[in-house]
C-alpha positions as CSV (number, residue, x, y, z in Angstrom):
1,X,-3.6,18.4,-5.4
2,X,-3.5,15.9,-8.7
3,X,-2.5,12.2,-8.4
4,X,-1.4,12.2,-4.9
5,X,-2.7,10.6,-2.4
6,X,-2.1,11.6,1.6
7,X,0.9,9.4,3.3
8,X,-1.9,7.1,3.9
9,X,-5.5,8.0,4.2
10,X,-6.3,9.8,7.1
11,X,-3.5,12.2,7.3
12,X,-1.8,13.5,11.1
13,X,-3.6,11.4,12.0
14,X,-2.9,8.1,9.9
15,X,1.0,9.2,10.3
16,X,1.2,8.5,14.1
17,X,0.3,4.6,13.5
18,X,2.7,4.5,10.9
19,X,6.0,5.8,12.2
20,X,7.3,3.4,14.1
21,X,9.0,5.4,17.4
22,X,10.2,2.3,19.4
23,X,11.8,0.4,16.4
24,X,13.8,1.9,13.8
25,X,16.5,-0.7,13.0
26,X,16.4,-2.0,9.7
27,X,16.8,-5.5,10.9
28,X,13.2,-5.4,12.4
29,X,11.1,-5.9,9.7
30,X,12.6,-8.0,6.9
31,X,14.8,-10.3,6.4
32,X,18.5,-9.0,5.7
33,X,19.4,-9.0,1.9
34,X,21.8,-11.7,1.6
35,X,25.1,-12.0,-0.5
36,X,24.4,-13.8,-3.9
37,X,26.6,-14.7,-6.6
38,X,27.7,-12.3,-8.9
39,X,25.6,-12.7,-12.4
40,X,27.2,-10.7,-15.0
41,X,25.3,-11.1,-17.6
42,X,22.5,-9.9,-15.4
43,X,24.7,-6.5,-15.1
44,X,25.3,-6.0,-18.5
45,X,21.9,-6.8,-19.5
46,X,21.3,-3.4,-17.3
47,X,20.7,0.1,-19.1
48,X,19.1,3.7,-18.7
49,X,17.0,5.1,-20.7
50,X,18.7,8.8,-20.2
51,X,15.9,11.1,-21.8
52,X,13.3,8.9,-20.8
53,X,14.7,9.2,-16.8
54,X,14.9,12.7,-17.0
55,X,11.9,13.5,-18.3
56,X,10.3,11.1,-15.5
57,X,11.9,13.4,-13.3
58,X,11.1,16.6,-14.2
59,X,7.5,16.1,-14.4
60,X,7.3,15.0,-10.9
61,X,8.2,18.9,-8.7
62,X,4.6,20.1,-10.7
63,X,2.9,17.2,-10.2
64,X,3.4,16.1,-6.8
65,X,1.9,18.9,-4.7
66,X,0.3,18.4,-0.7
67,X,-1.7,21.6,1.5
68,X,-2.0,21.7,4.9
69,X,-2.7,18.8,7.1
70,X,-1.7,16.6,4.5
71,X,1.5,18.5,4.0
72,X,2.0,18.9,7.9
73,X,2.1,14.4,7.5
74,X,4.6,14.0,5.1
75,X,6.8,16.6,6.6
76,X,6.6,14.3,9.8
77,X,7.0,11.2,7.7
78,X,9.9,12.8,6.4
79,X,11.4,14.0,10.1
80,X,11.5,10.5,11.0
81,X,13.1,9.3,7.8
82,X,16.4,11.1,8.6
83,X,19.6,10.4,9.0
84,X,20.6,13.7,10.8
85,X,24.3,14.2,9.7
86,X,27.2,16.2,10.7
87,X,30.2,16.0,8.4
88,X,32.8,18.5,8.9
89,X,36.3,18.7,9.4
90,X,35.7,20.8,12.7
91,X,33.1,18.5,13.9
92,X,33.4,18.4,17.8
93,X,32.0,16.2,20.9
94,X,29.8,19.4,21.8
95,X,28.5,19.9,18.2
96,X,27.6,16.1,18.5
97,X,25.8,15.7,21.6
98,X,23.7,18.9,20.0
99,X,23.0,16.9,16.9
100,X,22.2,14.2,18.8
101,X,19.6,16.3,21.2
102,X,18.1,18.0,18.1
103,X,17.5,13.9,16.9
104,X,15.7,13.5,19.8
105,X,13.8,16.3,19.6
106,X,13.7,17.5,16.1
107,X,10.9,20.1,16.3
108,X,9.8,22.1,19.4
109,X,7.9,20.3,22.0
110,X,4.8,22.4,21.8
111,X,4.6,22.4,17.7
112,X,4.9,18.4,18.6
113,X,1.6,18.7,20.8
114,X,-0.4,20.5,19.0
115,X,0.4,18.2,15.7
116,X,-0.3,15.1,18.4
117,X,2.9,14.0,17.1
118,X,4.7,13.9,20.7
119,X,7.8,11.4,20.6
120,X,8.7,12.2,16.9
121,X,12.4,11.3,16.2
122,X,15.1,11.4,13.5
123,X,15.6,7.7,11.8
124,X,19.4,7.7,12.6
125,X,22.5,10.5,13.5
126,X,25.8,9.7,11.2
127,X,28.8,11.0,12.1
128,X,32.6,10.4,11.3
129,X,34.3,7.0,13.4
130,X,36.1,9.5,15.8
131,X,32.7,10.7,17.1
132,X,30.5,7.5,17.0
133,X,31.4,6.8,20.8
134,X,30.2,10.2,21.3
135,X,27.1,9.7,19.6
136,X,26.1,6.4,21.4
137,X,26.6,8.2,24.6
138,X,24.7,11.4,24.0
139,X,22.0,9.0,22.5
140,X,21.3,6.2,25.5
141,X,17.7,5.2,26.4
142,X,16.8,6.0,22.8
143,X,15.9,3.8,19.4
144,X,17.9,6.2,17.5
145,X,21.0,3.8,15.8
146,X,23.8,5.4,15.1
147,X,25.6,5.6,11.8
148,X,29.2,6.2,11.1
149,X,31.0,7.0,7.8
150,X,33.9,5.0,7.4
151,X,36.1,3.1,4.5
152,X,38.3,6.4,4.1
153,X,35.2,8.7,3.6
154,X,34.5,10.5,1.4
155,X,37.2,9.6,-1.0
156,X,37.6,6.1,-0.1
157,X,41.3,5.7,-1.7
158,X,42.9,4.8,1.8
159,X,44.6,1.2,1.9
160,X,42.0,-1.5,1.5
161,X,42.8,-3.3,5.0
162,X,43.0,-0.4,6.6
163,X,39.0,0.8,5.2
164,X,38.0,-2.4,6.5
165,X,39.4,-2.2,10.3
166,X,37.7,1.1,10.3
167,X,34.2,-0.8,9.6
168,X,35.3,-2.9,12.4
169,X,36.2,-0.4,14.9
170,X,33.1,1.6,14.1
171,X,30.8,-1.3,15.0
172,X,32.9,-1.8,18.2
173,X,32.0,1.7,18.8
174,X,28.7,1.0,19.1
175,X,27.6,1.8,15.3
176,X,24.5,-0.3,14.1
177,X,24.8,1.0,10.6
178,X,28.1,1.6,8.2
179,X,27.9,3.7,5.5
180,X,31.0,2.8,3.0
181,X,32.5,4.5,0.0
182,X,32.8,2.0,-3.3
183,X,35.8,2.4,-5.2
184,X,34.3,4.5,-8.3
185,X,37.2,3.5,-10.6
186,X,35.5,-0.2,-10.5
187,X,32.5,0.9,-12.0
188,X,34.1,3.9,-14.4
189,X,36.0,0.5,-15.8
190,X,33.6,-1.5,-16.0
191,X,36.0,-4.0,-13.4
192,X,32.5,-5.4,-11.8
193,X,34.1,-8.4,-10.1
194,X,36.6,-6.4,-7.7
195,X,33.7,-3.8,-7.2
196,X,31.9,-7.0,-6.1
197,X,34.6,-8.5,-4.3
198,X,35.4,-5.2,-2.2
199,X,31.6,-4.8,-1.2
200,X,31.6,-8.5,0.1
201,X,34.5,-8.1,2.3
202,X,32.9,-4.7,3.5
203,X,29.8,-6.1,4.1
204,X,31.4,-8.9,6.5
205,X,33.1,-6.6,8.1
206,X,30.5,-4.5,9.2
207,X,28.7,-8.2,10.8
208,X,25.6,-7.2,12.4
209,X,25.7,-3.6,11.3
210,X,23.4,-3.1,8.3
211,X,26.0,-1.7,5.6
212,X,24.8,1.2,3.1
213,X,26.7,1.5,-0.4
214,X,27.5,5.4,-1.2
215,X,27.9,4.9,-4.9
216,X,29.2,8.7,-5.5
217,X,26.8,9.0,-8.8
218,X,28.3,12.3,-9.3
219,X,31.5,10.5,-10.2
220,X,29.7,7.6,-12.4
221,X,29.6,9.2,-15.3
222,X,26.6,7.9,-16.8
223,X,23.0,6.6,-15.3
224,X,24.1,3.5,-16.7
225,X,26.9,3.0,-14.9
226,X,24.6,4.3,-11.4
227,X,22.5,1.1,-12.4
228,X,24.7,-1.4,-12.5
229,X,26.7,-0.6,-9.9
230,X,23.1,-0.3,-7.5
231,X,22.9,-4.3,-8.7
232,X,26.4,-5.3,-8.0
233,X,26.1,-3.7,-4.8
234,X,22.9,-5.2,-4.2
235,X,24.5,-8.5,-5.1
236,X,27.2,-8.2,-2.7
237,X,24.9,-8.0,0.6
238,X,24.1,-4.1,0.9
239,X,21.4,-3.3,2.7
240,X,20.8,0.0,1.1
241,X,22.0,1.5,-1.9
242,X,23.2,5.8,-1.4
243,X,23.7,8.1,-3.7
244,X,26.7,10.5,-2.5
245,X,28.7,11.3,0.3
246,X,27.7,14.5,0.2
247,X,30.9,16.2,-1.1
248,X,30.6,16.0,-4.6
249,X,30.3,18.4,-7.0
250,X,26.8,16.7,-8.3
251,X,25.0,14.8,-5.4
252,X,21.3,13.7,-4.8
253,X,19.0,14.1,-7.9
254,X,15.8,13.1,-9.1
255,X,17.2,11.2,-12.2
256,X,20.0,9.3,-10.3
257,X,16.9,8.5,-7.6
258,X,15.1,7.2,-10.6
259,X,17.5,5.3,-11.6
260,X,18.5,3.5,-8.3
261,X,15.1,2.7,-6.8
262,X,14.2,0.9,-10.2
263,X,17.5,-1.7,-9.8
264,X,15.9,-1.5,-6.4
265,X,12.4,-2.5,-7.4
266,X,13.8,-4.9,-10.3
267,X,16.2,-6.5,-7.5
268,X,13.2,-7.6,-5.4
269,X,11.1,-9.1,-8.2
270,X,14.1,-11.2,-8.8
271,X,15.2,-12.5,-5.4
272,X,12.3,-11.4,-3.5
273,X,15.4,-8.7,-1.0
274,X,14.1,-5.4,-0.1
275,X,16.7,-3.4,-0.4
276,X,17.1,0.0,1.0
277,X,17.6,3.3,-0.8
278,X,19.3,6.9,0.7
279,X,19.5,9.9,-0.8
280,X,22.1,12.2,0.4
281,X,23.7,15.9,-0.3
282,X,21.6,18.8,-1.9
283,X,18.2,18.1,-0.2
284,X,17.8,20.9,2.0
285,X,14.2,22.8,1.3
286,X,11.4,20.6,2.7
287,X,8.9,20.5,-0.3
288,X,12.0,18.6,-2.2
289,X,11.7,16.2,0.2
290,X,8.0,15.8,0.0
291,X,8.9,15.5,-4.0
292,X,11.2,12.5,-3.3
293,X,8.6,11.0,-0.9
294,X,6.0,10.7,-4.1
295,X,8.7,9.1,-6.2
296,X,9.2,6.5,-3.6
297,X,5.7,6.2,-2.9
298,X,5.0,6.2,-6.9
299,X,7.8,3.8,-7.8
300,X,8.2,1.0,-4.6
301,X,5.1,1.8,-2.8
302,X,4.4,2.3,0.5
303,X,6.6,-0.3,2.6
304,X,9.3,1.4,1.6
305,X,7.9,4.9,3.4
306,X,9.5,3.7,7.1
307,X,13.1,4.1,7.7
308,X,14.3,0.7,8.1
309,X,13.9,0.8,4.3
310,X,14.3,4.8,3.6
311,X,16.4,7.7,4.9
312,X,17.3,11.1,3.8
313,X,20.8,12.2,4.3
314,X,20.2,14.9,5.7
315,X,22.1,18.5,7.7
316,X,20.3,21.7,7.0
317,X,16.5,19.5,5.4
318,X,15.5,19.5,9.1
319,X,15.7,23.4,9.9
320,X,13.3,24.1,6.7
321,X,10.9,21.2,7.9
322,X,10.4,22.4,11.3
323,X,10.0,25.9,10.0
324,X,6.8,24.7,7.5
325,X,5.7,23.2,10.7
326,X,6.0,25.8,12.4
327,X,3.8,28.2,10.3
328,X,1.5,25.0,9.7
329,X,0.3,25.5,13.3
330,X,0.9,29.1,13.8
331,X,0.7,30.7,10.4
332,X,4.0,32.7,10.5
333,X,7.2,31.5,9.6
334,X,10.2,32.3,12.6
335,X,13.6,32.5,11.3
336,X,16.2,30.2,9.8
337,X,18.5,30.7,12.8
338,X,16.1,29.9,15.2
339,X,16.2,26.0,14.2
340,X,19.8,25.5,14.1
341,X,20.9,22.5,14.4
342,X,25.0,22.2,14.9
Protein backbone atom coordinates (compact mmCIF):
# COMPACT_ATOMS: atom_id res chain seq x y z
CA UNK A 1 0.00 0.00 0.00
CA UNK A 2 1.42 3.77 -1.17
CA UNK A 3 -0.27 7.02 -0.08
CA UNK A 4 -3.27 5.52 1.45
CA UNK A 5 -4.20 5.66 4.64
CA UNK A 6 -6.88 3.06 6.39
CA UNK A 7 -10.61 4.66 6.55
CA UNK A 8 -9.39 6.11 9.65
CA UNK A 9 -6.66 4.63 11.78
CA UNK A 10 -7.43 1.68 13.36
CA UNK A 11 -9.22 -0.22 10.73
CA UNK A 12 -12.59 -2.81 11.58
CA UNK A 13 -12.17 -1.65 14.24
CA UNK A 14 -12.14 2.38 13.81
CA UNK A 15 -15.11 1.67 11.09
CA UNK A 16 -17.75 0.61 13.67
CA UNK A 17 -17.53 4.27 15.50
CA UNK A 18 -17.69 5.77 12.32
CA UNK A 19 -20.76 4.43 10.52
CA UNK A 20 -23.47 5.90 11.94
CA UNK A 21 -26.32 2.83 12.08
CA UNK A 22 -29.11 4.90 13.93
CA UNK A 23 -28.94 8.09 11.78
CA UNK A 24 -28.46 8.18 8.20
CA UNK A 25 -30.51 11.13 7.01
CA UNK A 26 -28.76 13.70 5.44
CA UNK A 27 -30.49 16.40 7.46
CA UNK A 28 -28.67 15.14 10.69
CA UNK A 29 -25.48 16.55 10.46
CA UNK A 30 -25.37 19.84 8.53
CA UNK A 31 -27.26 22.41 7.82
CA UNK A 32 -29.35 22.03 4.48
CA UNK A 33 -27.69 23.77 1.39
CA UNK A 34 -29.84 26.60 0.82
CA UNK A 35 -31.12 28.20 -2.59
CA UNK A 36 -28.85 31.29 -3.58
CA UNK A 37 -29.02 33.53 -6.36
CA UNK A 38 -27.98 32.59 -9.48
CA UNK A 39 -24.37 34.22 -10.26
CA UNK A 40 -23.53 33.81 -13.82
CA UNK A 41 -20.55 35.10 -14.14
CA UNK A 42 -19.55 32.68 -11.38
CA UNK A 43 -20.69 29.88 -14.03
CA UNK A 44 -18.92 31.01 -16.79
CA UNK A 45 -15.86 31.76 -14.90
CA UNK A 46 -16.03 27.67 -14.55
CA UNK A 47 -13.80 25.29 -16.72
CA UNK A 48 -12.04 21.77 -16.97
CA UNK A 49 -8.94 21.11 -17.53
CA UNK A 50 -9.83 17.80 -19.84
CA UNK A 51 -6.18 16.18 -20.06
CA UNK A 52 -5.30 17.31 -16.78
CA UNK A 53 -8.79 15.51 -15.21
CA UNK A 54 -8.11 12.52 -16.93
CA UNK A 55 -4.82 12.06 -16.22
CA UNK A 56 -5.82 12.64 -12.37
CA UNK A 57 -7.94 9.84 -12.93
CA UNK A 58 -6.05 7.31 -14.34
CA UNK A 59 -3.39 7.38 -11.96
CA UNK A 60 -5.59 6.78 -9.12
CA UNK A 61 -6.80 2.44 -9.90
CA UNK A 62 -2.62 1.90 -9.35
CA UNK A 63 -2.20 4.02 -6.76
CA UNK A 64 -4.90 3.53 -4.38
CA UNK A 65 -4.53 -0.11 -3.24
CA UNK A 66 -5.84 -1.57 0.56
CA UNK A 67 -5.01 -5.65 1.98
CA UNK A 68 -6.85 -7.29 4.31
CA UNK A 69 -8.27 -5.84 7.39
CA UNK A 70 -7.94 -2.61 5.99
CA UNK A 71 -9.63 -3.64 2.82
CA UNK A 72 -12.40 -5.69 4.85
CA UNK A 73 -13.11 -1.52 6.38
CA UNK A 74 -13.62 0.21 3.34
CA UNK A 75 -15.66 -2.49 1.92
CA UNK A 76 -17.95 -1.99 5.08
CA UNK A 77 -17.68 1.83 4.74
CA UNK A 78 -18.70 1.37 1.34
CA UNK A 79 -21.89 -1.18 2.27
CA UNK A 80 -23.22 1.49 4.34
CA UNK A 81 -22.70 4.14 1.70
CA UNK A 82 -25.38 2.63 -0.69
CA UNK A 83 -28.12 3.43 -2.15
CA UNK A 84 -29.33 -0.15 -2.97
CA UNK A 85 -31.37 0.38 -6.25
CA UNK A 86 -33.77 -1.48 -8.35
CA UNK A 87 -34.64 0.05 -11.66
CA UNK A 88 -36.45 -2.05 -13.96
CA UNK A 89 -39.35 -2.04 -16.09
CA UNK A 90 -40.52 -5.44 -14.36
CA UNK A 91 -39.77 -4.28 -10.96
CA UNK A 92 -42.40 -5.93 -8.58
CA UNK A 93 -43.68 -5.48 -4.78
CA UNK A 94 -41.95 -8.99 -4.17
CA UNK A 95 -38.62 -7.97 -5.81
CA UNK A 96 -38.88 -4.84 -3.50
CA UNK A 97 -39.54 -6.12 -0.18
CA UNK A 98 -36.27 -8.50 -1.21
CA UNK A 99 -34.26 -5.41 -1.95
CA UNK A 100 -35.40 -3.94 0.95
CA UNK A 101 -34.46 -7.22 3.23
CA UNK A 102 -31.08 -7.52 1.49
CA UNK A 103 -30.71 -3.43 2.89
CA UNK A 104 -31.21 -4.60 5.99
CA UNK A 105 -29.05 -7.22 5.99
CA UNK A 106 -26.56 -6.75 3.24
CA UNK A 107 -24.00 -9.46 4.09
CA UNK A 108 -24.72 -12.72 5.99
CA UNK A 109 -25.24 -12.52 9.61
CA UNK A 110 -22.31 -14.72 10.55
CA UNK A 111 -19.67 -12.83 8.06
CA UNK A 112 -21.22 -9.71 10.12
CA UNK A 113 -20.03 -11.37 13.51
CA UNK A 114 -17.06 -12.39 12.88
CA UNK A 115 -16.13 -8.75 11.24
CA UNK A 116 -17.86 -7.33 14.63
CA UNK A 117 -19.76 -5.35 12.25
CA UNK A 118 -23.35 -6.68 13.43
CA UNK A 119 -26.12 -4.07 12.50
CA UNK A 120 -24.42 -3.04 9.17
CA UNK A 121 -26.92 -1.43 6.72
CA UNK A 122 -27.31 0.00 3.24
CA UNK A 123 -27.44 4.09 3.30
CA UNK A 124 -30.81 4.19 1.36
CA UNK A 125 -33.11 1.72 -1.08
CA UNK A 126 -34.41 3.84 -4.39
CA UNK A 127 -36.89 2.72 -6.26
CA UNK A 128 -39.47 4.00 -8.94
CA UNK A 129 -42.75 6.34 -7.31
CA UNK A 130 -45.08 3.29 -7.96
CA UNK A 131 -43.07 1.13 -5.41
CA UNK A 132 -41.96 3.79 -2.71
CA UNK A 133 -45.10 2.78 -0.60
CA UNK A 134 -43.86 -0.60 -0.94
CA UNK A 135 -40.53 0.22 0.20
CA UNK A 136 -41.57 2.23 3.36
CA UNK A 137 -43.58 -0.68 4.36
CA UNK A 138 -41.05 -3.55 3.87
CA UNK A 139 -38.58 -1.00 5.63
CA UNK A 140 -40.50 0.04 9.12
CA UNK A 141 -38.54 0.03 12.44
CA UNK A 142 -35.47 0.88 10.41
CA UNK A 143 -33.10 4.22 9.65
CA UNK A 144 -33.03 3.20 6.16
CA UNK A 145 -34.78 6.41 4.10
CA UNK A 146 -36.11 5.68 1.15
CA UNK A 147 -35.44 7.21 -2.12
CA UNK A 148 -37.67 7.43 -5.18
CA UNK A 149 -36.79 8.46 -8.84
CA UNK A 150 -39.18 10.69 -10.09
CA UNK A 151 -39.42 13.94 -12.63
CA UNK A 152 -40.17 11.47 -15.62
CA UNK A 153 -37.01 9.31 -14.94
CA UNK A 154 -34.80 8.63 -16.63
CA UNK A 155 -35.51 10.79 -19.59
CA UNK A 156 -37.09 13.54 -17.77
CA UNK A 157 -39.04 15.07 -21.04
CA UNK A 158 -42.60 14.50 -19.40
CA UNK A 159 -44.65 17.84 -18.90
CA UNK A 160 -43.02 20.05 -16.38
CA UNK A 161 -46.14 20.25 -13.90
CA UNK A 162 -46.71 16.95 -14.22
CA UNK A 163 -42.58 16.00 -13.05
CA UNK A 164 -43.18 18.13 -10.23
CA UNK A 165 -46.62 16.40 -8.75
CA UNK A 166 -44.62 13.30 -9.02
CA UNK A 167 -41.93 14.84 -6.46
CA UNK A 168 -44.87 15.68 -4.46
CA UNK A 169 -46.61 12.47 -4.47
CA UNK A 170 -43.44 10.60 -3.85
CA UNK A 171 -42.81 12.54 -0.58
CA UNK A 172 -46.46 11.81 0.35
CA UNK A 173 -45.41 8.27 -0.16
CA UNK A 174 -43.18 8.35 2.44
CA UNK A 175 -39.90 9.20 0.42
CA UNK A 176 -37.22 11.30 2.46
CA UNK A 177 -35.08 11.67 -0.53
CA UNK A 178 -35.92 12.64 -4.50
CA UNK A 179 -33.68 11.99 -6.94
CA UNK A 180 -34.69 14.32 -10.20
CA UNK A 181 -33.58 14.26 -13.77
CA UNK A 182 -32.32 18.05 -15.09
CA UNK A 183 -33.37 18.91 -18.38
CA UNK A 184 -29.88 18.24 -20.33
CA UNK A 185 -30.84 20.45 -23.25
CA UNK A 186 -30.45 23.54 -20.55
CA UNK A 187 -26.96 22.88 -20.07
CA UNK A 188 -26.13 21.50 -23.89
CA UNK A 189 -27.34 25.33 -24.60
CA UNK A 190 -25.83 26.89 -22.34
CA UNK A 191 -29.75 28.23 -21.15
CA UNK A 192 -28.38 28.37 -17.32
CA UNK A 193 -31.27 30.48 -16.01
CA UNK A 194 -34.27 27.87 -16.87
CA UNK A 195 -31.84 25.01 -15.75
CA UNK A 196 -31.76 27.10 -12.56
CA UNK A 197 -35.25 27.94 -12.47
CA UNK A 198 -36.46 24.18 -13.02
CA UNK A 199 -34.12 22.95 -10.12
CA UNK A 200 -35.71 25.63 -7.73
CA UNK A 201 -39.13 24.67 -8.34
CA UNK A 202 -38.00 20.94 -8.00
CA UNK A 203 -36.35 21.51 -5.00
CA UNK A 204 -39.56 23.13 -3.33
CA UNK A 205 -41.38 20.57 -4.31
CA UNK A 206 -39.63 17.89 -2.78
CA UNK A 207 -40.07 20.25 0.90
CA UNK A 208 -38.43 18.25 3.53
CA UNK A 209 -37.11 15.57 1.26
CA UNK A 210 -33.42 16.15 0.55
CA UNK A 211 -33.40 16.43 -3.43
CA UNK A 212 -30.37 14.91 -5.49
CA UNK A 213 -29.64 16.37 -9.10
CA UNK A 214 -28.87 13.46 -11.72
CA UNK A 215 -27.00 15.57 -14.18
CA UNK A 216 -26.81 12.58 -16.96
CA UNK A 217 -22.98 13.50 -17.73
CA UNK A 218 -23.12 11.04 -20.36
CA UNK A 219 -25.33 13.45 -22.27
CA UNK A 220 -23.27 16.77 -21.30
CA UNK A 221 -21.04 16.60 -23.84
CA UNK A 222 -18.08 18.08 -22.34
CA UNK A 223 -16.60 18.15 -18.46
CA UNK A 224 -17.10 21.66 -18.79
CA UNK A 225 -20.50 21.58 -19.18
CA UNK A 226 -20.64 18.65 -16.02
CA UNK A 227 -19.06 21.63 -14.02
CA UNK A 228 -21.23 24.17 -14.46
CA UNK A 229 -24.16 22.48 -14.33
CA UNK A 230 -22.86 20.81 -10.68
CA UNK A 231 -22.79 24.78 -9.63
CA UNK A 232 -26.06 25.83 -10.97
CA UNK A 233 -27.49 22.91 -9.46
CA UNK A 234 -25.76 23.62 -6.33
CA UNK A 235 -27.09 27.11 -6.62
CA UNK A 236 -30.55 26.14 -6.89
CA UNK A 237 -30.78 24.17 -3.33
CA UNK A 238 -29.59 20.50 -4.27
CA UNK A 239 -28.43 18.61 -1.74
CA UNK A 240 -26.39 16.36 -3.71
CA UNK A 241 -25.09 16.51 -7.10
CA UNK A 242 -25.39 12.65 -9.30
CA UNK A 243 -23.88 11.69 -12.03
CA UNK A 244 -26.43 9.41 -14.13
CA UNK A 245 -29.51 7.70 -13.95
CA UNK A 246 -28.03 4.73 -14.72
CA UNK A 247 -29.27 4.25 -18.35
CA UNK A 248 -26.99 5.90 -20.37
CA UNK A 249 -24.71 4.84 -22.66
CA UNK A 250 -21.71 6.53 -20.56
CA UNK A 251 -22.46 6.68 -16.75
CA UNK A 252 -20.26 6.91 -13.53
CA UNK A 253 -16.49 7.73 -14.28
CA UNK A 254 -13.50 8.72 -12.57
CA UNK A 255 -13.13 11.96 -14.69
CA UNK A 256 -16.78 13.14 -14.42
CA UNK A 257 -16.27 12.23 -10.39
CA UNK A 258 -13.32 14.56 -10.61
CA UNK A 259 -14.90 16.94 -12.01
CA UNK A 260 -18.10 17.19 -9.75
CA UNK A 261 -16.62 16.82 -6.28
CA UNK A 262 -14.16 19.83 -7.23
CA UNK A 263 -17.48 22.33 -8.02
CA UNK A 264 -18.35 20.46 -4.80
CA UNK A 265 -15.22 21.32 -2.81
CA UNK A 266 -15.08 24.97 -4.59
CA UNK A 267 -18.93 25.43 -3.69
CA UNK A 268 -18.11 25.09 0.11
CA UNK A 269 -15.10 27.41 0.23
CA UNK A 270 -17.51 29.94 -1.18
CA UNK A 271 -20.70 29.67 0.79
CA UNK A 272 -19.37 27.47 3.45
CA UNK A 273 -22.78 24.34 1.92
CA UNK A 274 -21.69 20.87 2.05
CA UNK A 275 -22.99 19.60 -0.67
CA UNK A 276 -23.49 15.89 -1.40
CA UNK A 277 -22.10 13.84 -4.29
CA UNK A 278 -23.51 10.22 -5.85
CA UNK A 279 -22.14 8.28 -8.28
CA UNK A 280 -24.37 5.96 -10.04
CA UNK A 281 -24.40 3.30 -13.10
CA UNK A 282 -21.19 1.12 -13.98
CA UNK A 283 -19.86 0.59 -10.41
CA UNK A 284 -20.30 -2.92 -9.94
CA UNK A 285 -16.72 -4.70 -8.81
CA UNK A 286 -15.96 -3.78 -5.24
CA UNK A 287 -12.19 -2.61 -5.52
CA UNK A 288 -13.79 0.24 -7.96
CA UNK A 289 -15.54 1.34 -5.19
CA UNK A 290 -12.67 1.28 -2.84
CA UNK A 291 -10.97 3.51 -5.86
CA UNK A 292 -13.75 6.09 -5.59
CA UNK A 293 -13.60 6.02 -1.83
CA UNK A 294 -9.64 7.37 -2.06
CA UNK A 295 -10.84 10.08 -4.50
CA UNK A 296 -13.31 11.27 -2.07
CA UNK A 297 -11.13 10.85 0.76
CA UNK A 298 -8.17 12.51 -1.41
CA UNK A 299 -10.24 15.35 -2.76
CA UNK A 300 -13.01 16.50 0.21
CA UNK A 301 -11.63 14.62 3.06
CA UNK A 302 -13.01 12.60 5.42
CA UNK A 303 -16.52 14.23 6.41
CA UNK A 304 -17.65 13.50 3.31
CA UNK A 305 -16.92 9.48 3.98
CA UNK A 306 -20.69 9.01 5.89
CA UNK A 307 -23.76 8.84 3.81
CA UNK A 308 -25.54 11.82 4.68
CA UNK A 309 -22.91 13.40 2.48
CA UNK A 310 -21.96 10.19 0.03
CA UNK A 311 -23.77 7.34 -1.64
CA UNK A 312 -23.06 4.85 -4.37
CA UNK A 313 -25.78 4.16 -6.72
CA UNK A 314 -25.63 1.00 -6.59
CA UNK A 315 -27.54 -2.80 -7.99
CA UNK A 316 -25.11 -5.60 -8.59
CA UNK A 317 -21.68 -3.39 -6.24
CA UNK A 318 -23.25 -5.13 -3.28
CA UNK A 319 -23.09 -8.91 -4.45
CA UNK A 320 -19.12 -8.47 -5.30
CA UNK A 321 -18.59 -6.67 -1.77
CA UNK A 322 -20.11 -9.27 0.20
CA UNK A 323 -18.28 -11.84 -1.78
CA UNK A 324 -14.57 -10.11 -0.92
CA UNK A 325 -15.95 -10.34 2.47
CA UNK A 326 -16.79 -13.36 2.35
CA UNK A 327 -13.30 -14.77 1.39
CA UNK A 328 -11.76 -12.01 3.81
CA UNK A 329 -13.02 -14.12 6.68
CA UNK A 330 -13.06 -17.56 5.13
CA UNK A 331 -10.40 -17.47 2.38
CA UNK A 332 -12.62 -18.89 -0.50
CA UNK A 333 -14.72 -17.05 -2.55
CA UNK A 334 -18.67 -18.64 -2.88
CA UNK A 335 -20.43 -17.91 -6.02
CA UNK A 336 -21.93 -14.87 -7.70
CA UNK A 337 -25.49 -16.32 -7.40
CA UNK A 338 -25.24 -17.06 -3.99
CA UNK A 339 -25.58 -13.13 -3.10
CA UNK A 340 -28.33 -12.21 -5.30
CA UNK A 341 -29.97 -9.52 -4.57
CA UNK A 342 -33.45 -8.97 -6.70
Amino acid sequence: MTGFPPVEETALQTTKTTINLDSQLPQVHEPRNAVMPLDLDWVASVQANTSAIERRAASLPGRRSVKKDYQAAWLCKSISLMDLTTLSGDDSEGRVRRLCAKARQPVSQDILEKLGMQGLTTGAVCVYHDMVETAVDALRGTNIPVAAVSTGFPAGLSPFHLRLQEIRESVAAGAKEIDIVISRRHALTGNWQALYDEMVEMREACGDAHVKAILATGELGTLRNVARASLVCMMAGADFIKTSTGKEPVNATLPVTLTMIRAIRDYETRTGFKVGYKPAGGISKAKDAIVYLALIKDELGDRWLQPDLFRFGASSLLGDIERQLEHHVTGAYSAQWRHAIG
